[in-house]
N, C-alpha and C positions, 0 to 999 in steps of 0.2 A: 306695433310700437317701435318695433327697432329702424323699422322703414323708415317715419318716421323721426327719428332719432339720427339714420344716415343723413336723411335729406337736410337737418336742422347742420348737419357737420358741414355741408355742404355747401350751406347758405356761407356759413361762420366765414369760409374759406372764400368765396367767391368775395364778399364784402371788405375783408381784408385784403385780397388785391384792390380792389379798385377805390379803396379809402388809401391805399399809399399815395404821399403825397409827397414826403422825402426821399431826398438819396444819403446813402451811406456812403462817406466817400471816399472810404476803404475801402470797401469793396463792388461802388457802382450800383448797389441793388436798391429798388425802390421800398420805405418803408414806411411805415403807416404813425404817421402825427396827427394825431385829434387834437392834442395840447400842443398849441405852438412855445416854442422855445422864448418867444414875446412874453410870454404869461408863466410857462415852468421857471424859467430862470429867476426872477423876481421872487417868487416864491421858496425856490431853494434857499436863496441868500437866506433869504428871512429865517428862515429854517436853520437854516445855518448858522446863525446869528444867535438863535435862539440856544441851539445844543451847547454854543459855547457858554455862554450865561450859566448853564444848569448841570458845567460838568467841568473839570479841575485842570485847566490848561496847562501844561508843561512846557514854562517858558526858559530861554538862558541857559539850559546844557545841551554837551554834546551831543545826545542822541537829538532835541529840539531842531540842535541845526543842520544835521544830516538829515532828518526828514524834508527839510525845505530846500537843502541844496540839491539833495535828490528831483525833490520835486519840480526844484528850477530846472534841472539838464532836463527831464523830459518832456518839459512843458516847451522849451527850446526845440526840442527833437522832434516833437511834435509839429511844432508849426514850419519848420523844416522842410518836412515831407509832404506836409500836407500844402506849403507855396510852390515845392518841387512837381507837384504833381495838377497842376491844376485849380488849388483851392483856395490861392488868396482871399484873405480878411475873413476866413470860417471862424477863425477866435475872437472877432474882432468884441465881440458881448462877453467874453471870458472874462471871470474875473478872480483868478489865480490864488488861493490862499492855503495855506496849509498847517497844521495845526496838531501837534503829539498830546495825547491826554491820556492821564494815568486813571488806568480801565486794564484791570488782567483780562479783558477779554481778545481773546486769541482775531483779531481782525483791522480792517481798515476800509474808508470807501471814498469815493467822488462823487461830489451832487452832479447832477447838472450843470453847469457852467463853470466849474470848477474847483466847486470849494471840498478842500479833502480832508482828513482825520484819520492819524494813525493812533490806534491803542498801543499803553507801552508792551499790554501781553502780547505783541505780534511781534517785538525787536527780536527777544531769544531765538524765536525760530527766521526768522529772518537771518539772522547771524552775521551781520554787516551792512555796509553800505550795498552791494550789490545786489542781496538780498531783499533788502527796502526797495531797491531800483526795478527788480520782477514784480515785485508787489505793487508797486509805484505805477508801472508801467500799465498793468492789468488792468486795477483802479481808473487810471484816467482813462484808457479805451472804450471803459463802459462807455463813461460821460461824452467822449470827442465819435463815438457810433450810437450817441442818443438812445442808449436801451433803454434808460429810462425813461423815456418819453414814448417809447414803442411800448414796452410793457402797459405803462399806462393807457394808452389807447386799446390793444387788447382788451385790457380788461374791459373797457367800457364798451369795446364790441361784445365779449363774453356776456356782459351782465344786458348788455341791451337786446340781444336775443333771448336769454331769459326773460328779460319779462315780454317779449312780442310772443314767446312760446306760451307764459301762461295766460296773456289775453287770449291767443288763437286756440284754445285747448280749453273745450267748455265743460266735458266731464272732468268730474274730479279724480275720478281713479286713473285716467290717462294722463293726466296734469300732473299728479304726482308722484306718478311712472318717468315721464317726461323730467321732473325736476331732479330724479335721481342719478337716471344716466346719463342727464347732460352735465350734471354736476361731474359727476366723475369721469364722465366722458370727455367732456373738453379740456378738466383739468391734468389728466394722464394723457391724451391723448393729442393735444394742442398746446396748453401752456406750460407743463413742463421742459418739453422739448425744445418748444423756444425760447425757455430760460435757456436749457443747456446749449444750446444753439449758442447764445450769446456770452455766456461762459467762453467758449470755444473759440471764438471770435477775439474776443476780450485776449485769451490767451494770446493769441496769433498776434494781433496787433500790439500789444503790449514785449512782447519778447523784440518784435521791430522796435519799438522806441527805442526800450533799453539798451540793443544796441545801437540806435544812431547817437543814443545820449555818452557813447562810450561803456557801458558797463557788458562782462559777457555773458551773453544770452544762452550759454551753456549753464548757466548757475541756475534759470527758471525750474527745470529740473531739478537739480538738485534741491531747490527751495521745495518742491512738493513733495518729494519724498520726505523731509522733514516735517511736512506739513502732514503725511499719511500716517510718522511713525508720532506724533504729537496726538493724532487721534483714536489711536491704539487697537485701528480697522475697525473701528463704531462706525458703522455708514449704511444707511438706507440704502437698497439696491438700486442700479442707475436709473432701471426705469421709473421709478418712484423720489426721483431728486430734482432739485434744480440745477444741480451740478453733477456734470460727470464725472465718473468714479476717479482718486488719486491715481490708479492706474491708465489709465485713459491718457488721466491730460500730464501723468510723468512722460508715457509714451510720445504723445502729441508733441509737447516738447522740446523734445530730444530730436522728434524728425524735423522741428524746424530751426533748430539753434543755427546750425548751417547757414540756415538761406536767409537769418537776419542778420549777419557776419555780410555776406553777398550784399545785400541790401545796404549795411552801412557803410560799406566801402563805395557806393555811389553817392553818399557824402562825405570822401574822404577817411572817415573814418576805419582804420586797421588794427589801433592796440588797442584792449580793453582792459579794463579795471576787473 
């Protein structure tokens, strides 16, 4: 069974390289879109559209409009880099919106194509505008490195060798041997990691914006230490998360605040907020 079980990991992996069919263009590496961006984005909005309807938009104060001025510099900073580098018209389907709704819940995110939401419970620990600006910056790098369209696709590789494994698998006591370890096997062994993977990612890229948008990228840190002592070290072990541990990505961080300082100042950019 375990044989078996390698070989099924093995399929999982070979398929996923050769269903890549995008580039990241942060980082140049080819990644796997089953869902084209033609058909996710349409869909987010909608979605998008939809959560504002069914939850308490926080229009007209100051906090409202520092999430949007935030979200303008990096949405700026963004396309910046990414015309600097080879990628004109990548935003060109982007369609920019941002939105504060009062929700204690400790978070914030970007669809697809751009549409973002901060909770007010994420302001305290953010602690200013710069703060919003790490978190800001994070946020959109999921959306502008399509994890969510990568995840997406996984999954439907995950799920779609599950069931080639229970057609191909006629006993049933090996079938649902099979359904166990794959289950747990791909999901510890394959898709967390490449959540944390894009965690990771997300961090890096996002600490670049933030400072080509001006703000300093020394403060990403600092914002997750706030963010570690807010959780009161309640945390599932790394290998058991979709994210890697406060520690982890305070460290991470802190080794790259440097080199998105270096980095902005290839757009001019030298004082930060």
């Amino acid at each position: 069974m375990i044989m078996k079980f390698n070989k099924i990991l093995l399929v999982f992996g070979i398929v996923t390289i050769f269903m890549s069919c995008a580039e990241n263009p942060f980082t140049g590496k080819k990644t796997m879109a089953l869902v084209p961006n033609s058909q996710l984005f349409p869909t987010a909005f909608a979605q998008y559209d939809q959560f504002l309807t069914e939850n308490k938009v926080v229009k007209g104060t100051s906090d409202a409009a520092m999430v949007t001025r935030v979200g303008q510099r990096i949405a700026v900073a963004a396309e910046r880099w990414l015309n600097a580098n080879g990628h004109q018209g990548y935003l060109k389907d982007y369609k920019w919106e941002y939105n504060l709704v009062d929700d204690k819940t400790v978070n914030a995110w970007c669809m697809p194509g751009g549409k973002i939401v901060f909770y007010t419970g994420i302001l305290p620990i953010a602690n200013g505008e710069t703060g919003v600006a790490a978190i800001m910056g994070h946020e959109v790098a999921h959306a502008l490195a399509n994890h969510g369209q990568q995840r997406m696709s996984a999954g439907l590789v995950q799920q779609g060798l599950a069931v080639a494994g229970n057609i191909a698998i006629k006993d049933e006591e090996s079938r649902n041997a099979f359904n166990q370890y794959y289950g747990v096997g791909t999901q510890v062994g394959v898709m967390l990691p490449f959540s944390r993977s894009h965690e990771t990612e997300a961090d890096k890229i996002g600490v670049y914006l933030m400072a080509i948008a001006g703000y300093n990228p020394h403060e990403a840190a600092e914002l997750w230490k706030r963010m570690k002592a807010n959780s009161g070290g309640q945390a599932p072990p790394e290998i058991l998360s979709t994210h890697p541990s406060n520690d982890s990505r305070i460290a991470n961080l802190t080794a790259l605040a440097d080199k998105a300082k270096a980095e902005a100042a290839k757009f001019g950019v030298t004082s930060f907020k």
